[in-house]
C-alpha positions as CSV (number, residue, x, y, z in Angstrom):
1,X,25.5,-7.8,1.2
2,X,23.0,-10.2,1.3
3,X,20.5,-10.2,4.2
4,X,20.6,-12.1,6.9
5,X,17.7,-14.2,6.6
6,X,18.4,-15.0,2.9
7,X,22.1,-15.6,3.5
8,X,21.1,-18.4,5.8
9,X,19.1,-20.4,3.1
10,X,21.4,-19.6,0.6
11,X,23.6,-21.3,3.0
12,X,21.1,-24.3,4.0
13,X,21.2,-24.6,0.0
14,X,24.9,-24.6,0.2
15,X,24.8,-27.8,2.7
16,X,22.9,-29.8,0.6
17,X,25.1,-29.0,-2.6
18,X,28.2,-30.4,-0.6
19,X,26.5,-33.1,-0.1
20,X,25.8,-33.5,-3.9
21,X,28.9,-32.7,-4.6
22,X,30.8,-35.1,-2.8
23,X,32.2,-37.8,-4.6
24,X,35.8,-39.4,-3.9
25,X,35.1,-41.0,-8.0
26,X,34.9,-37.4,-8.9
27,X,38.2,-35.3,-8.0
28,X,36.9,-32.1,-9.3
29,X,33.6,-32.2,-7.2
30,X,34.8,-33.5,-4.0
31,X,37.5,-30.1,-4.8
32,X,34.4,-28.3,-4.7
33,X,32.6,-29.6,-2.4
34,X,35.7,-29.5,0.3
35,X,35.3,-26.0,-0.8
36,X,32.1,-24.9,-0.2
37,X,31.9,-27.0,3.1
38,X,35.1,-24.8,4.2
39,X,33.3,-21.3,2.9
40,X,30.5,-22.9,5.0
41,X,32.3,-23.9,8.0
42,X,34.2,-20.1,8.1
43,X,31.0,-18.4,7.6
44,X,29.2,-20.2,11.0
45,X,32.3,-19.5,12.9
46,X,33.5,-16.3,12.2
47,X,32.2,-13.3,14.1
48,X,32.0,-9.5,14.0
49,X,33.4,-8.1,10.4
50,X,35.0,-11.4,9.7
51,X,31.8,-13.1,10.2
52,X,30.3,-10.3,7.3
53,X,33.0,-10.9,5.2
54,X,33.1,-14.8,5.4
55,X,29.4,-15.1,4.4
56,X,29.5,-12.4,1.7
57,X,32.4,-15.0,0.4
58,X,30.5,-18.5,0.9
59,X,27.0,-17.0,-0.7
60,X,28.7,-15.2,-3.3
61,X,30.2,-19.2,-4.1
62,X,26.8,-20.6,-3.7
63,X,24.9,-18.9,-6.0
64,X,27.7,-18.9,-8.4
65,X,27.5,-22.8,-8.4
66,X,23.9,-23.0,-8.3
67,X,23.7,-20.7,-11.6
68,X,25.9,-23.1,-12.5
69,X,24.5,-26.6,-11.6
70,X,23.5,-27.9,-15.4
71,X,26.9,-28.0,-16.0
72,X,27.6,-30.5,-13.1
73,X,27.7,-34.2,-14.6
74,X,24.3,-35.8,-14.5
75,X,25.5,-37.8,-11.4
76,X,25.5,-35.0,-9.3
77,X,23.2,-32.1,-10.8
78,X,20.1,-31.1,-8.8
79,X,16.9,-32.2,-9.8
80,X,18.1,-34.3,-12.4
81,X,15.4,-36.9,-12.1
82,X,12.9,-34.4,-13.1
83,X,14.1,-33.9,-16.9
84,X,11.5,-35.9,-18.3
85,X,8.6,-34.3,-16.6
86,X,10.5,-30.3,-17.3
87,X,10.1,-31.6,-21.1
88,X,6.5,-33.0,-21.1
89,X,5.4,-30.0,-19.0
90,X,7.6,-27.2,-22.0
91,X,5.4,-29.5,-24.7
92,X,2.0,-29.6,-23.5
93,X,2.1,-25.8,-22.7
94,X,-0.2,-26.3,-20.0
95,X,0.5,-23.1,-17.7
96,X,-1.6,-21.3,-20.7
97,X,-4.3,-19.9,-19.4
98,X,-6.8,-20.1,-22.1
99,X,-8.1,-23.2,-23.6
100,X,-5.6,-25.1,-25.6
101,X,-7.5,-26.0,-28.6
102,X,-9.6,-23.5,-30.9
103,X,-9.4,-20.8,-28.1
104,X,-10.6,-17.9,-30.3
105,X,-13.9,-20.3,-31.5
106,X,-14.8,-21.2,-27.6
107,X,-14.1,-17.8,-26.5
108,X,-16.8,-15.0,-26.6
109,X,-20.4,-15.3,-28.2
110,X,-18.9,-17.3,-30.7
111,X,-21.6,-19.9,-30.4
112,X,-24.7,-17.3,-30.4
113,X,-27.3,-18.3,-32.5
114,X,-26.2,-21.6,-33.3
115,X,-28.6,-24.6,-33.3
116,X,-28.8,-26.1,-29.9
117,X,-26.8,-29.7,-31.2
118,X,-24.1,-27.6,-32.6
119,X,-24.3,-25.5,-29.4
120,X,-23.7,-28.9,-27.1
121,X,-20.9,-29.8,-29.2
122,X,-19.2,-27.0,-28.7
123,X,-19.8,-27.1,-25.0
124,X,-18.1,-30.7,-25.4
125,X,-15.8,-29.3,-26.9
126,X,-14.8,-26.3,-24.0
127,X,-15.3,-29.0,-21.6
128,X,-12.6,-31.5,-23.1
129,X,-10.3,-28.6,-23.6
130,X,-10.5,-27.9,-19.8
131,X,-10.4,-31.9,-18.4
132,X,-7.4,-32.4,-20.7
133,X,-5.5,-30.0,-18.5
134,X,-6.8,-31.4,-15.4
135,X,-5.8,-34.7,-16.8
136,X,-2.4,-33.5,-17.7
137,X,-1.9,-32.0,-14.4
138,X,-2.9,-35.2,-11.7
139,X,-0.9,-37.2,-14.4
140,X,2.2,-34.8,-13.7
141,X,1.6,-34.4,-10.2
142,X,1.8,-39.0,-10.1
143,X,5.2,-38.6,-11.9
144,X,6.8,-36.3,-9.5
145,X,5.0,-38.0,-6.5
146,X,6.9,-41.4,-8.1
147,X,10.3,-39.5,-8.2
148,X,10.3,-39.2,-4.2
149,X,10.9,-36.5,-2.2
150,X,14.7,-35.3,-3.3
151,X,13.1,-33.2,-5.8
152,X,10.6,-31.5,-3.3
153,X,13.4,-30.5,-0.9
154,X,15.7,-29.0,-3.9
155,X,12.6,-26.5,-5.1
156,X,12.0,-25.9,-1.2
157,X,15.5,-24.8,-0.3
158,X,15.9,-22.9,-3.4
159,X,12.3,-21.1,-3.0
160,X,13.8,-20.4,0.6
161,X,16.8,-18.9,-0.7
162,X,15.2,-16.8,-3.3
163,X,17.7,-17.9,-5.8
164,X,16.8,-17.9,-9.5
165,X,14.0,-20.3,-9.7
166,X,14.3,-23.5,-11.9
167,X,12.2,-24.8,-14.6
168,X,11.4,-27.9,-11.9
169,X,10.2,-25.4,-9.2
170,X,7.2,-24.6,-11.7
171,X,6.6,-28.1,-12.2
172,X,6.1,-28.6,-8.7
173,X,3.9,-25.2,-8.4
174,X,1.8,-26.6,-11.7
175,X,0.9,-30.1,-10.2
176,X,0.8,-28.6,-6.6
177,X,-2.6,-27.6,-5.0
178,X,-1.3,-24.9,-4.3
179,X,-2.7,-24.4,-0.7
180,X,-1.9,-26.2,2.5
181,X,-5.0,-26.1,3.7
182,X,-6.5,-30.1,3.9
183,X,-9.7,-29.0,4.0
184,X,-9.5,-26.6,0.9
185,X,-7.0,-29.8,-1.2
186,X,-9.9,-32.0,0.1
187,X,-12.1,-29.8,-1.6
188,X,-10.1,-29.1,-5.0
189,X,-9.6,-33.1,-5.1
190,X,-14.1,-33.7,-5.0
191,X,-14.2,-30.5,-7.7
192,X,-11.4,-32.5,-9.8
193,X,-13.0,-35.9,-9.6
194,X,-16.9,-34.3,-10.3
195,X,-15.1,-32.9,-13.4
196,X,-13.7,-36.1,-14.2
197,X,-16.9,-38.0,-13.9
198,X,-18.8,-35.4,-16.2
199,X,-16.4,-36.1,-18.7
200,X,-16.8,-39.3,-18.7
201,X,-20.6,-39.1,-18.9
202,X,-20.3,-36.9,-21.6
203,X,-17.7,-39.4,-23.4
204,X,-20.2,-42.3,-23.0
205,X,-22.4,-40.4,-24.5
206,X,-20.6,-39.2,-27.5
207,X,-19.5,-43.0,-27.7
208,X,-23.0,-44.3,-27.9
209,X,-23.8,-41.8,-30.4
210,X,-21.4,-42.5,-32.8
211,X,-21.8,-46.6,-32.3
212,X,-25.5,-45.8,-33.2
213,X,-24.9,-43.9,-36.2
214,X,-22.3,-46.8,-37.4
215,X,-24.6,-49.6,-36.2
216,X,-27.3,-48.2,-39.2
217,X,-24.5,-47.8,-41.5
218,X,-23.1,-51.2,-41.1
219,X,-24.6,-53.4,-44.0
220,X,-25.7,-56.5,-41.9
221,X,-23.8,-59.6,-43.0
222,X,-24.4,-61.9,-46.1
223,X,-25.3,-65.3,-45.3
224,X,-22.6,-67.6,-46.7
């Protein structure tokens, strides 16, 4: 038996799957979600064993069609607006945790001894590595801020409900702060945007310098 506290999201899940679900154009989902809205209806107003019995049924349906819900057509499967983002997010592999690029040559005293230009590059270098995830991240958190709030209140319920979490749930947890503090996102936001400005002073630079170097390689034109 499911406990009581998790039975009732399970069920708050439930609601908002009927209301996916229901579609006079589609006979076999407005089957079930006349269904699940009468498992819901008998589990709120049955009591004593019944009432134990009724919502052992309407969860056990629940999570069945949740495990279930990327089988639904694309007109009525949860979180199908975030596709796009679940497949940029599996490419990029950004939930690595070391740097992307060269990570055994930035890691370590790999740069000991080097000359002190080689030694900037390679600080470029580890900085780059680490901006392009930050980057990757405020992009990702624009596209899911652009798909409105429907995806927000799928993860939500079905964090509530402890049910097995979906790919888009770690989207949302990626591009998230990840605290609801204002004061500490206000915070992450200024140490996001110096890092942002840093790279972009070190990408003038780097710019400059090779503009420079073609600038004296450039022959100068002939005169006609």
């Amino acid at each position: 038996m499911v406990p009581q506290p998790r039975s009732k999201a399970i069920i708050d899940l439930g609601k908002r799957l009927v209301e996916q679900l229901n579609d006079d154009g589609d006979l076999a989902a407005a089957w079930l979600s006349h269904l699940l809205a009468e498992r819901i209806v008998a589990a709120e107003q049955a009591e004593g064993e019944q009432k134990v019995a009724a919502e052992d049924a309407c969860v056990k349906l629940i999570l069945e069609l949740w495990s279930k819900r990327n089988h639904f057509n694309d007109h009525h499967r949860p979180l199908r607006d975030m596709d796009s983002i679940v497949r940029t997010l599996a490419s990029l592999d950004v939930e690595r945790v070391d740097h992307r690029y060269f990570s055994n040559v930035l890691r370590g005293p790999a740069a000991n001894g080097v000359p002190e230009p080689a030694r900037q590059w390679l600080e470029f270098a580890t900085e780059l590595d680490t901006t392009a995830k930050t980057l990757i991240r405020l992009a990702l958190a624009k596209a899911v801020e652009a798909m409105g709030p429907d995806a927000q209140a799928w993860t939500d319920l079905a964090a509530e409900a402890a049910v097995e979490e979906p790919a888009e749930t770690l989207i949302v947890r990626f591009v998230s702060p990840g605290h609801s503090d204002d004061d500490w996102e206000r915070q992450a936001r200024r140490r996001e945007i110096k890092s942002l400005r840093e790279f972009i002073a070190l990408s003038e630079g780097l710019a400059d310098s090779l503009q420079a170097k073609l600038d004296v390689e450039t022959p100068p034109d002939k005169p006609n």
